[in-house]
TIFI-178634 format. One line per 5 residues: number of its first residue (from 1); for each residue x negated, y, z of N, C-alpha, C, O. Coordinates in pm, whole numbers, plus 50000, padded with zeros to 5 digits. Example, Ala and Ser with C-alpha at 12.3 -4.5 7.8 and 13.67 -1.06 7.14 Angstrom:
2
1	48681/49431/50780/48770/49550/50780/48680/49670/50780/48576/49668/50846; 48715/49775/50708/48633/49894/50714/48710/50003/50787/48659/50114/50804 .
This chain:
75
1	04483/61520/55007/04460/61385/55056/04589/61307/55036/04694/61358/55073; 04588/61203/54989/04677/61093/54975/04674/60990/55052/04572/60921/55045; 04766/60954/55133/04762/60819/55205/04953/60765/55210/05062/60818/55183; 04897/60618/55266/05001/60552/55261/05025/60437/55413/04943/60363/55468; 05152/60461/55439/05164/60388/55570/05323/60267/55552/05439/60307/55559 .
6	05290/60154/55533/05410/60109/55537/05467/60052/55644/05387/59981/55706; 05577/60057/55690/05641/60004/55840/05799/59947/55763/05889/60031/55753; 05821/59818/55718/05981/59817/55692/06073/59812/55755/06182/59771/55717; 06029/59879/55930/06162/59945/55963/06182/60112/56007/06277/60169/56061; 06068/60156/55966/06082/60304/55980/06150/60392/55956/06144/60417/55836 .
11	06229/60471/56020/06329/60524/55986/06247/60694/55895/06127/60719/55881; 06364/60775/55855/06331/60895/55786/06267/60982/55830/06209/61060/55755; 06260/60994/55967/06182/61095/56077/06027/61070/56061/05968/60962/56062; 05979/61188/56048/05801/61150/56038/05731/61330/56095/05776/61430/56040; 05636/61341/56192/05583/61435/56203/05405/61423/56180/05345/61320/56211 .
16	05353/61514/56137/05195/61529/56103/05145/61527/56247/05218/61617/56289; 05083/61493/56339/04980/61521/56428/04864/61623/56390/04824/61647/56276; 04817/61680/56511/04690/61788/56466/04567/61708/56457/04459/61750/56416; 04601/61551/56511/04468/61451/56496/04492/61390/56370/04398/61312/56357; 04559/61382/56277/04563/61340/56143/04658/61216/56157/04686/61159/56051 .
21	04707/61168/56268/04789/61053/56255/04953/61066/56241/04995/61177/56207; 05021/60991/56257/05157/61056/56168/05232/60966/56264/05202/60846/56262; 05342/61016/56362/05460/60984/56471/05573/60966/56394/05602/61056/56315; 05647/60863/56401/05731/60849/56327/05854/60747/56422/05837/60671/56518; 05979/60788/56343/06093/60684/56465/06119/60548/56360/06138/60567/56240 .
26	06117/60426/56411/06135/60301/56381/06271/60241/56455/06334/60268/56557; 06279/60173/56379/06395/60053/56414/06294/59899/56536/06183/59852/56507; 06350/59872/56617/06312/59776/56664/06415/59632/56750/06464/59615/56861; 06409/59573/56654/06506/59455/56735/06519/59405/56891/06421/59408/56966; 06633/59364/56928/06641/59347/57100/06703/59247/57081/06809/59257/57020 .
31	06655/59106/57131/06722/58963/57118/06727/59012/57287/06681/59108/57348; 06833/58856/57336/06857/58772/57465/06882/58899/57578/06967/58987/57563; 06795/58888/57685/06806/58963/57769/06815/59162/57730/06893/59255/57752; 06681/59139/57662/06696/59264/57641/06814/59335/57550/06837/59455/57566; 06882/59264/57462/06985/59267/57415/07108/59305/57493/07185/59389/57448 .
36	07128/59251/57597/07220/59197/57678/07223/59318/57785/07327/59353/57842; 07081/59385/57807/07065/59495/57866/07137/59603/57846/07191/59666/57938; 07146/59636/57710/07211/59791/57651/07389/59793/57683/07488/59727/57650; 07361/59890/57753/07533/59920/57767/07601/60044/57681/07562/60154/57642; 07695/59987/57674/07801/60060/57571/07818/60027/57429/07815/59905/57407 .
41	07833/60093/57338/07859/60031/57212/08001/60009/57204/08081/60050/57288; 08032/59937/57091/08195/59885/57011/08140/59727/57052/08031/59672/57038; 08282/59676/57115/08297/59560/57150/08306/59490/56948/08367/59529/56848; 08196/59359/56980/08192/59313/56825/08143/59397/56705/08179/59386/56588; 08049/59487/56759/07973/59519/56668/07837/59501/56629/07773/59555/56538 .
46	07802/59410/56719/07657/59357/56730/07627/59277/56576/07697/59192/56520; 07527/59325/56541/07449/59223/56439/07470/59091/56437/07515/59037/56539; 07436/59002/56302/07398/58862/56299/07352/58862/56480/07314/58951/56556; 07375/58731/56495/07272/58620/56632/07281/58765/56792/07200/58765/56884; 07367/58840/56781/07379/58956/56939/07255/59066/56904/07237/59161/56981 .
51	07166/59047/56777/07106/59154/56750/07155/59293/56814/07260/59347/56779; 07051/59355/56929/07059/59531/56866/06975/59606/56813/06877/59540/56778; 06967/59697/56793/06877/59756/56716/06864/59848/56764/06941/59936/56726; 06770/59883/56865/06715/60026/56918/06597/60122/56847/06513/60064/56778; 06589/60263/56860/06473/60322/56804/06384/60332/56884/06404/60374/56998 .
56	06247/60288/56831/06091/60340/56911/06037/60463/56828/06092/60507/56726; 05936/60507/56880/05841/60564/56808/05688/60470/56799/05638/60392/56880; 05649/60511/56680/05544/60426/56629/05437/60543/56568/05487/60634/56501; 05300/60543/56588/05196/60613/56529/05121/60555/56415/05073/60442/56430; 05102/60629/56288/05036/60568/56249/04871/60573/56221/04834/60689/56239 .
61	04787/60509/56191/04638/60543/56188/04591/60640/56072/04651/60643/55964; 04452/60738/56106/04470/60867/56011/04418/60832/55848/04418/60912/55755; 04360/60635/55842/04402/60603/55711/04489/60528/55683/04585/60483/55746; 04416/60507/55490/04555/60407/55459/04557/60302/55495/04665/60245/55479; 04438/60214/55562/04469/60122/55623/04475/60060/55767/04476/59939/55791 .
66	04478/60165/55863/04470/60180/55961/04598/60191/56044/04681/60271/56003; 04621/60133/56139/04793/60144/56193/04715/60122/56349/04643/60032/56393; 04764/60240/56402/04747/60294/56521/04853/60151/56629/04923/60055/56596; 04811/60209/56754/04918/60105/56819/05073/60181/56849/05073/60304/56855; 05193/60115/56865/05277/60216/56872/05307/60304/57005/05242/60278/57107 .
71	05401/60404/57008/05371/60456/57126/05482/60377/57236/05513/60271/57182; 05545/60389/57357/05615/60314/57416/05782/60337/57341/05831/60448/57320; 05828/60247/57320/05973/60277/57244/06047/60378/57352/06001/60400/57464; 06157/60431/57304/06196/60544/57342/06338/60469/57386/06402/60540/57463; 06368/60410/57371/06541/60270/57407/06568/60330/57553/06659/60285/57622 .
């Protein structure tokens, strides 16, 4: 079986499910507050505009055109 799932911020991590859908870790942006939330880091290393960039996990649907909802980010 061949399928295809695109996410352009998905990172390299991907596991098979025994239900045919596919768990995978993503990139997800944090503007304003939630931004402002994350502690620690390098002073001045924030992205363009206070960007951070936290990882979620995201599922995907067991076709190719199907995209599951994601699961709760993991931040």
């Amino acid at each position: 079986m061949l399928r295809e799932h695109r996410d352009p911020l998905q990172h390299h991590d991907a596991h098979r499910l025994d239900d045919g859908h596919i768990l995978y870790a993503a990139l997800e942006p944090l503007l304003g507050e939630q931004a402002a939330a994350v502690r620690g880091g390098v002073p001045g290393s924030k992205a363009a505009g206070g960007t951070v960039w936290a990882t979620r996990s995201a599922r995907s649907g067991r076709t190719a055109n199907s995209c599951g909802p994601g699961v709760p980010r993991t931040t």
